[in-house]
N, C-alpha and C positions, 0 to 999 in steps of 0.2 A: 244567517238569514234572519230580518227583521221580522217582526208579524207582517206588519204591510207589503212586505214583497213578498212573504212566503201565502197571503189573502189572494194578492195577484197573480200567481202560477197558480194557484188550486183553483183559483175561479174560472181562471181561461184558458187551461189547458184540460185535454183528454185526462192526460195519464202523470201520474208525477213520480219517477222513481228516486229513491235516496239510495245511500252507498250501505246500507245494513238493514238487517231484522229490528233490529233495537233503534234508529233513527227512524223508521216509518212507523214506528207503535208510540214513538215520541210526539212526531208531527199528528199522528191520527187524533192522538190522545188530545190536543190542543185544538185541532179544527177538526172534532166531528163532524160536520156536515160533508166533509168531502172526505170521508175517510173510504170510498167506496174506487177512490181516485188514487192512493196512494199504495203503492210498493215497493219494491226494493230490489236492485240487481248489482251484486258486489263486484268492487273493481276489477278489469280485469288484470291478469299477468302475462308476458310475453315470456315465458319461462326460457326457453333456448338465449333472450337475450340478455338475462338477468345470469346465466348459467354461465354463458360466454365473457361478461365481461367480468364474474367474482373470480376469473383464469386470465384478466388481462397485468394481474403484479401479486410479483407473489410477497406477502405479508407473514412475518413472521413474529409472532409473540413470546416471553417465555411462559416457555410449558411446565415451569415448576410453579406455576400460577395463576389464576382465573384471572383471564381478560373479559372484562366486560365492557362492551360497545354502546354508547349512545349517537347518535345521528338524529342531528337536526338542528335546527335555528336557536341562536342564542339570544328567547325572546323571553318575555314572562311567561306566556301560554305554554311552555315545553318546559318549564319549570330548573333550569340550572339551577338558581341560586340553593332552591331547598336539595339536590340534589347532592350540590359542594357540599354541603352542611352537612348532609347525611355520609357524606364519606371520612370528610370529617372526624364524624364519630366512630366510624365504623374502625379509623385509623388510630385506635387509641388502643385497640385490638391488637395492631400489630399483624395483620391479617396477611396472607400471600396474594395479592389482587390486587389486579392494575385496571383502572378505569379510561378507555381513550373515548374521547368526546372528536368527534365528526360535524361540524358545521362554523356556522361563525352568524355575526348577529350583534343587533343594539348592545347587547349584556357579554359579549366575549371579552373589552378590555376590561373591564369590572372580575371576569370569572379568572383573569390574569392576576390579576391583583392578589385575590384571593387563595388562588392557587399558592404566589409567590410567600406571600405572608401569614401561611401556614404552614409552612413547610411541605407542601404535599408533592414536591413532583416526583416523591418513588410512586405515589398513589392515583396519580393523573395525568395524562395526556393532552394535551389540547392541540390536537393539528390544525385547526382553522377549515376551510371549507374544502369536501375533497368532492370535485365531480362525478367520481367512484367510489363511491361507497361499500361495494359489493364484498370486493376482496378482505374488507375488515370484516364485514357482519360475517364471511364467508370462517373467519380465522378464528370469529370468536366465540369463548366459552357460551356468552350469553350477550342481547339484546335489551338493553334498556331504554322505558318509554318512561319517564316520572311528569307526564303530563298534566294540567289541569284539565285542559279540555282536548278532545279528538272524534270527531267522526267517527271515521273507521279508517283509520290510516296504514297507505299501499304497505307501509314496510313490514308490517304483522307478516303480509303472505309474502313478501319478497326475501325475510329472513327464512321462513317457512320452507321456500325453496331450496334457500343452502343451504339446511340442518339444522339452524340456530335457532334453539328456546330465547322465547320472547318473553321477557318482565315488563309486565305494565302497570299502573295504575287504572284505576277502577275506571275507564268515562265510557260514552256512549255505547262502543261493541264488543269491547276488551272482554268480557267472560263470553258473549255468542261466539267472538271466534278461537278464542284461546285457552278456556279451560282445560282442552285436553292438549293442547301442545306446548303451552306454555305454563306462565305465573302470573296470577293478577292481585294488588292489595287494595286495599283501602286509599283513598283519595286525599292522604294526608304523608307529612315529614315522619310523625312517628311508625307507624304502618309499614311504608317503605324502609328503613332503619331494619326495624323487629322481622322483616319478609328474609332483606339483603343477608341478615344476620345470619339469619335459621338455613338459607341455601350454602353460603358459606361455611357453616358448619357441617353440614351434610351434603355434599359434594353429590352423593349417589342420587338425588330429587333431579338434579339437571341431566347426568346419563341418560334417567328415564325418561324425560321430556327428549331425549334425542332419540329412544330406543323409538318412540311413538313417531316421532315426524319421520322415520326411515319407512 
């Protein structure tokens, strides 16, 4: 939202709620005058239908290796390209872990390419866009967001529901709501690298982010 649109709700409306703690302290913080206006009421979950359909295919990973899940558009603002890159690196380890990627998007034949002209497909997955998502977040190790930017995005608490520790990067509600169930870094390529690294190597950090969402 522009300034001008976001002048125009605050001015002519009651009440203005945003999807987090941290997006209406942001808005307050810019249009004091109406900060007596704004609050916040997080998205909700239809749990039963989220629960129902991560039981509609059963997905199966191997289990002598961390799968980690990305879901989402293959745009700049979700950040593939530094994401490849980070695996990338991470694949020079030699690591047990499989990255599958969930979406599709301006930047999927490009994250093709690159996939093919690194050699990475022991280390990545790209199935292109799956209208159920569930059954994968549901299967896997871990949830990765390497976003630039996010609101407060549903899939935080829709992984939430299936068990699955969520890694994110740093943006708008990523520590209000994930501190204690998930991983959040810094808002950069190195950052997530050095995060990805140290969970990988210590396997026992993601247990405990699942002993906590139980």
């Amino acid at each position: 939202m522009n300034g001008r649109s976001a002048e125009f709700c605050l001015k002519n409306f009651d009440k203005f709620l945003t999807v987090s703690k941290s997006c209406a302290a942001d808005i307050a913080e810019k249009h004091k005058q109406y900060s007596s206006k704004i609050d916040y009421l997080y998205n909700t979950q239809n749990v039963e239908d989220i629960v129902q359909k991560s039981n509609m295919e059963e997905v199966s990973f191997d289990k002598n290796k961390l799968n980690f899940v990305i879901v989402g558009r293959f745009s700049d603002q979700k950040g593939p390209e530094r994401m490849l890159k980070v695996i990338k690196r991470l694949s020079e380890k030699k690591p047990r872990v499989k990255f599958i990627f969930c979406g599709d998007g301006p930047l999927f034949e490009e994250s093709e390419e690159f996939v093919k002209s690194n050699n990475l497909q022991g280390y990545i997955e790209l199935l292109g866009a799956k209208t159920n998502p569930y059954p994968y977040i549901k299967s896997a190790d871990m949830l990765l967001l390497p976003s630039f930017h996010e609101a407060c995005p549903m899939v935080y608490a829709e992984a939430m529901i299936l068990g699955t520790p969520v890694f994110s990067t740093d943006t708008s509600s990523a520590h209000e709501i994930l501190d204690k169930w998930g991983f959040v870094c810094d808002n950069n390529e190195v950052a997530i690298y050095e995060e990805l690294k140290n969970i990988i190597e210590n396997q026992n950090l993601i247990e405990e982010k699942k002993e906590h969402l139980k």
